[in-house]
C-alpha positions in Angstrom: -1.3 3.9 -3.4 -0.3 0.0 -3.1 -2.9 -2.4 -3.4 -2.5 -6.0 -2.2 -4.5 -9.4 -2.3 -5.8 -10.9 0.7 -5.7 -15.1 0.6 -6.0 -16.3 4.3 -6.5 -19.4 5.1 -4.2 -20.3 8.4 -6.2 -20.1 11.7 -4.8 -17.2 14.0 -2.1 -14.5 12.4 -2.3 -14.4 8.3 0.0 -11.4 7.6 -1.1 -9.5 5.0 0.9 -6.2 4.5 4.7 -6.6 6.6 6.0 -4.0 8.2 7.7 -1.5 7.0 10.8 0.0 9.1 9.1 2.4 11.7 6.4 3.7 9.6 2.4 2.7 10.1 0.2 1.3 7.7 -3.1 2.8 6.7 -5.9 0.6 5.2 -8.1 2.6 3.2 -10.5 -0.3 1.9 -10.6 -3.4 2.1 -13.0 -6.4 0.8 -12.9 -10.1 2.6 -14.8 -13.2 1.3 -15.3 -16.1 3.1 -15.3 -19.7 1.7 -16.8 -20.8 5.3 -17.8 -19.8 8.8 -15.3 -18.0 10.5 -14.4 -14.7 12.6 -11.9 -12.4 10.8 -9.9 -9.3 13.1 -7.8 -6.7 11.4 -4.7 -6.5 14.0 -1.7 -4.1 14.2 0.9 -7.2 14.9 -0.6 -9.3 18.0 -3.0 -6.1 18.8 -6.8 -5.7 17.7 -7.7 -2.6 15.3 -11.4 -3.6 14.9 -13.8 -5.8 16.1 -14.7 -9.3 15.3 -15.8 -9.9 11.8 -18.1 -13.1 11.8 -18.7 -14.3 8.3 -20.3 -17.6 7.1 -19.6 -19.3 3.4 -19.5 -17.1 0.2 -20.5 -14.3 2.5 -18.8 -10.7 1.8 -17.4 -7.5 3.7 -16.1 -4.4 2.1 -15.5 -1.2 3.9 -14.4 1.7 2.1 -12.7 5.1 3.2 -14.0 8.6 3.7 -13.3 11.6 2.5 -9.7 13.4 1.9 -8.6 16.2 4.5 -5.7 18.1 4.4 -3.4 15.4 5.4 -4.7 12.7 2.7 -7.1 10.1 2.6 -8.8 8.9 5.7 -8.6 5.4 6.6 -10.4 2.8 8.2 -7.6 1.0 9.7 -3.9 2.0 11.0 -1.0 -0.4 12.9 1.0 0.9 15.4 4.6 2.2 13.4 6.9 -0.9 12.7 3.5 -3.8 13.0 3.2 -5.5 10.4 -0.9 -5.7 9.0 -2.7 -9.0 10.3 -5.7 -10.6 9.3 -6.2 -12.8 12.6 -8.9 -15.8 11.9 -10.8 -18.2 14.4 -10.6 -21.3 12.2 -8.5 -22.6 9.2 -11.0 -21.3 6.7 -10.0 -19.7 3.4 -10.4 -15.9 2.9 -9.6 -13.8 0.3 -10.0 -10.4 -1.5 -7.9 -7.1 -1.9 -6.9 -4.0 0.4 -5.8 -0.7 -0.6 -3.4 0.9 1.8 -0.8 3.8 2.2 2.6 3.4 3.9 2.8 6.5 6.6 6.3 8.4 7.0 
């Protein structure tokens, strides 16, 4: 499974992953650290896929997947097929750190 690094630092969209023909993207884990105060939100293109994430400077978030089923690792985020994986943030403030995803068929 493809790993990618996260370094954000635009306010608003910061794609991370692109998207990938008609197919959906599933985050398994994920790790953001914020050089300042800012709100981070995980979107499937221009649509929310989890809350707001406020974090102030050198302040961390990780969030890891559960267990495997019969279909493969569950995740803890998934786009819509064909969005690409944003990392939407309130202020030009740089974040950085590393997902794990899978690309669904």
């Amino acid at each position: 499974m493809p790993y990618a690094a996260i370094s954000a630092s635009s306010s608003g969209a910061n794609t991370v992953v692109a998207a990938v023909g008609a197919r959906k993207i599933r985050v398994l884990n994920y790790l953001l650290v914020s050089a300042g105060t800012v709100t981070a939100t995980w979107k499937s293109d221009t649509t929310g896929i989890s809350g707001a994430l406020p974090l102030v400077a050198n302040s961390a978030i990780s969030c890891a997947g559960g267990s495997h089923n019969a279909n493969g690792p569950e995740g803890v985020l998934e786009t819509a097929g064909g969005e690409a994986l944003v990392l939407s943030l309130s202020g030009a403030v740089a974040v950085t750190g590393h997902i794990r995803y899978e690309v669904l068929s």
